[in-house]
C-alpha positions in Angstrom: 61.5 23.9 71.3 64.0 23.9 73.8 64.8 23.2 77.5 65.4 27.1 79.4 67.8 26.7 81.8 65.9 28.9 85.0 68.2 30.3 87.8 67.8 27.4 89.8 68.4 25.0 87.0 71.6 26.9 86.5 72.9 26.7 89.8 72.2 22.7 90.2 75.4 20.8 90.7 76.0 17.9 87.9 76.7 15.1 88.9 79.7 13.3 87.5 79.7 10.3 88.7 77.2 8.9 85.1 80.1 9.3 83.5 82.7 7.3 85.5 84.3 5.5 82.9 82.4 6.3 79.7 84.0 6.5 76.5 83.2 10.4 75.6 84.5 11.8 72.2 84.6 15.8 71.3 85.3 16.8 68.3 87.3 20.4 68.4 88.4 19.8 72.3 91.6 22.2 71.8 89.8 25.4 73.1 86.9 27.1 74.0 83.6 25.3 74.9 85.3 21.6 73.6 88.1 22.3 75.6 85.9 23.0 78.6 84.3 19.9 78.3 87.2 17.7 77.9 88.2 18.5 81.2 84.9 18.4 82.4 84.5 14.7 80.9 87.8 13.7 82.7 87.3 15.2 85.9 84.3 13.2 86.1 86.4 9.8 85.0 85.5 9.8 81.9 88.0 8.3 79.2 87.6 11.3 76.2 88.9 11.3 73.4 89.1 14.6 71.3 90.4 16.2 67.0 91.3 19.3 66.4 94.0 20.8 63.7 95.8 22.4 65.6 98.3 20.3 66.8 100.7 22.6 69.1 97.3 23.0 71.1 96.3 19.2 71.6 99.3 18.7 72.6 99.4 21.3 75.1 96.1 20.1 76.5 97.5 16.0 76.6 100.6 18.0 78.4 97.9 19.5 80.8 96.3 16.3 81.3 98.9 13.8 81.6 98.4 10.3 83.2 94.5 10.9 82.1 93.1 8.8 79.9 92.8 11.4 77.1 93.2 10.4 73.8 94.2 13.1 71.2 94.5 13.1 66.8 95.2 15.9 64.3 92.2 15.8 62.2 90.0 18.0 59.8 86.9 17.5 60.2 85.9 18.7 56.9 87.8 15.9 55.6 85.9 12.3 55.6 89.0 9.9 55.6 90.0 12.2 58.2 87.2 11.6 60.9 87.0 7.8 59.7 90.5 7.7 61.0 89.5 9.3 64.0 86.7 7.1 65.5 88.7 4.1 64.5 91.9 5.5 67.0 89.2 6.1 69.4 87.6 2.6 69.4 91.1 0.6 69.1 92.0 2.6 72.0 89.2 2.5 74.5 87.0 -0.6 73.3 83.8 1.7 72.2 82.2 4.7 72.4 79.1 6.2 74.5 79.0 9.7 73.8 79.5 11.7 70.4 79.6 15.2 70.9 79.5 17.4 67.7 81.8 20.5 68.7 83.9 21.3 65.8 83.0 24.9 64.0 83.6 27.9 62.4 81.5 31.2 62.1 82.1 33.8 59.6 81.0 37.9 59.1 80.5 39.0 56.2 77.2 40.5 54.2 76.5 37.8 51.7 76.6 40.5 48.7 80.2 40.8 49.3 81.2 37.4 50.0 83.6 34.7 48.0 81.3 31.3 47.9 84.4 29.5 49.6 83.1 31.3 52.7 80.3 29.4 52.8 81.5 26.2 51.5 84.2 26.0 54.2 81.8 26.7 57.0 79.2 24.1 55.6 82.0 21.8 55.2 83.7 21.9 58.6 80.0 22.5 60.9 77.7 20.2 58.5 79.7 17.8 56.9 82.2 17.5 59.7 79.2 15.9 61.8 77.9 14.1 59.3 81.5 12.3 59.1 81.9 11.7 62.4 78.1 10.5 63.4 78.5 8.0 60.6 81.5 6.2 61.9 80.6 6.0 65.5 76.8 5.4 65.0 77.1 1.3 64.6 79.5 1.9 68.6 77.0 4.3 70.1 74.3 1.6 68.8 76.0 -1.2 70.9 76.1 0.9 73.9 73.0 2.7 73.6 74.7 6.3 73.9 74.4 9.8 73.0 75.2 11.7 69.7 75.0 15.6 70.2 75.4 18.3 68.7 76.9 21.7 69.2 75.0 23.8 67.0 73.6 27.4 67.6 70.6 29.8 68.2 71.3 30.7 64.6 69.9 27.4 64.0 66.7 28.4 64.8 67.1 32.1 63.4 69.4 33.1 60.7 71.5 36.2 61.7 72.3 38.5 59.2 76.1 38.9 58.3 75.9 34.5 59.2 74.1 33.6 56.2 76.4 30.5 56.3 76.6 30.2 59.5 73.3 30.0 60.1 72.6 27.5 57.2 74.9 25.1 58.3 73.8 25.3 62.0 69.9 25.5 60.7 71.2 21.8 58.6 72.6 20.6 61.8 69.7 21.0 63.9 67.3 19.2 61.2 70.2 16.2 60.5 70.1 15.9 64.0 65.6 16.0 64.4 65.7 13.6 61.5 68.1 11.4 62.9 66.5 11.2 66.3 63.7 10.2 65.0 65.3 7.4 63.1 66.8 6.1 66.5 63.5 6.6 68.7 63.3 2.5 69.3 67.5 1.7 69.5 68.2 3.2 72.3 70.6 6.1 71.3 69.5 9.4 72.4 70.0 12.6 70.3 70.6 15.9 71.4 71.5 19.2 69.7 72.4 22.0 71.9 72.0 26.3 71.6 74.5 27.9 73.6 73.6 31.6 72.7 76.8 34.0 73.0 79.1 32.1 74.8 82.3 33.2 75.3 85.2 31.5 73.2 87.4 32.2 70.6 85.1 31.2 68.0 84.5 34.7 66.7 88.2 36.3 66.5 88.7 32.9 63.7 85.1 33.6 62.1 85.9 33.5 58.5 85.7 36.9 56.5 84.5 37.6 52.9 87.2 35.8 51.9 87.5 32.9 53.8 90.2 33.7 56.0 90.7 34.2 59.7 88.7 38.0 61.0 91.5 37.9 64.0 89.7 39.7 66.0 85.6 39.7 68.4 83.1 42.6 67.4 81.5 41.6 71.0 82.2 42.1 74.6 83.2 38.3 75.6 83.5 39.4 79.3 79.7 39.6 79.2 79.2 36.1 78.0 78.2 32.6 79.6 81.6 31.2 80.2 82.5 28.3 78.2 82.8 26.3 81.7 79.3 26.6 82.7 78.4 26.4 79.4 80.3 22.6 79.5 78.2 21.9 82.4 74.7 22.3 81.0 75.3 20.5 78.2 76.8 17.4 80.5 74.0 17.9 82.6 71.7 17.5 79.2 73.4 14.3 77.7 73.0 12.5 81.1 69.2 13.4 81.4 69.5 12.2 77.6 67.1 15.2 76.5 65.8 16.5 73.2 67.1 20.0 72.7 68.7 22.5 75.0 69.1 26.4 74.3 70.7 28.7 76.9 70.7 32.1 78.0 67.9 33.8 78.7 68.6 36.0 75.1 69.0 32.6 73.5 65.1 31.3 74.4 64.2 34.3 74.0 64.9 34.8 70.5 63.9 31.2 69.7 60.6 32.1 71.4 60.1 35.6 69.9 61.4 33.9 66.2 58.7 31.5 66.2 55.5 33.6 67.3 56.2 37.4 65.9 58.5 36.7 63.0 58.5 39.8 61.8 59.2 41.9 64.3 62.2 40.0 65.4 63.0 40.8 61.9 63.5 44.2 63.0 65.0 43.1 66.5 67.4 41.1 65.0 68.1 43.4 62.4 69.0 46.4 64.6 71.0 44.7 66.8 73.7 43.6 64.5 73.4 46.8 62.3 74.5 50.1 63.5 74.3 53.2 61.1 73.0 51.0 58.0 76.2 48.9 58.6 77.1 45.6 59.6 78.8 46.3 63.4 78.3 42.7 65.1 
């Protein structure tokens, strides 16, 4: 099912020095949890190399960075030329690649009665396709170096969340890409790994997609309360270098997972009346 992170788990110091010169690429490293693990991956001497579309705010972060060996490109991942172009700047710069981290996505809110379909095609094509892209071009890399492909994905992949209905699909096609591929890989060496972060705290919600398909601007939740997207960069590092299966955080996160797959339908109801206040969607 999952790894749970315990309170002593959570307060284990990772150790950097696996990734002392690695070639580590994150997808969507211009804010929130990719950002947090860019640094992360150069702090510990990693080379990284990172996309996002915004390109005012990879710059900023090269500026942040500077004499690092941190390789930025303006890229939609929704877009397959796009992430082609991508892997092929990272390996002409650094030589290879050992680690394929899966970070770029978009949410959305909206009931799926009152939804445009571009909602969900966007969301598909930027969290689904956008990892399909980029896991196809770096595979035959990872293969020579035996490395890591993860994914980002969500504890809507294991439970859809109303108001999420794409969402949740893409995350729920990530997750069993990600099985089938693992399995696939189980005698060449390259380890597979797709991660649950639970709430975390980014701006991931204030750009969930509306009915239709643009920007919400703003967070129905309390992101004060959240895991921070720094710990959050921690576990997964910790993860990739004890090259495990699956990892879900947060104690709400495994819980869910765990209540999901034994009593169904009362997390049904659970889930239900947590994101619905009044008969209306309120998270």
């Amino acid at each position: 099912m999952g790894l749970f992170i315990s309170p002593a788990t959570a307060n284990e110091p990772v150790s950097q020095e696996c990734f002392s010169g690695k070639v580590i690429v994150v997808t969507g490293g211009s804010e929130g949890i990719g950002k947090a693990m860019v640094e992360f991956f150069l702090t510990a001497g990693a080379k990284v190399a990172t996309c996002g579309r915004n390109h005012d705010k990879l710059y900023a972060l090269q500026a942040a960075h500077s004499g690092m060996p941190l390789v930025i490109h303006v890229a939609d991942v929704s877009k397959e030329m796009e992430c082609q172009l991508f892997i092929e700047k990272v390996v002409q710069q650094f030589g290879g690649i050992d680690v394929l981290i899966n970070n770029a996505g978009i949410s959305m809110r909206s009931l799926f009665q009152d939804l445009q379909l571009e909602t969900l095609r966007k969301v598909m094509d930027i969290n689904f396709w956008g990892m399909v892209y980029c896991s196809k071009f770096a595979l035959p890399h990872l293969q020579k170096t035996s490395g890591s492909i993860v994914g980002v994905s969500s504890i809507a992949g294991y439970r859809g969340l109303p108001g999420r209905t794409g969402y949740s699909a893409s995350k729920f096609a990530m997750n069993g890409f990600l099985e089938a591929l693992r399995t696939e890989l189980l005698d060449e060496g390259v380890n597979v790994l797709w991660v649950c972060p639970g709430f975390t705290a980014s701006n991931i919600r204030q750009v969930a997609l509306d009915q239709n398909a643009q920007p919400q601007g703003e967070s129905p939740m309390d992101e004060s309360s959240m895991m921070s997207a720094q710990l959050c960069a921690q576990h997964i590092a910790r993860s990739i270098r004890k090259r495990q299966r699956t990892l879900v955080l947060t104690f709400n996160g495994h819980r869910t997972v765990w209540l999901n797959k034994w009593l169904p339908q009362l997390t049904d109801r659970l889930v239900r009346n947590f994101f619905f206040k009044n008969g209306r969607l309120a998270k």
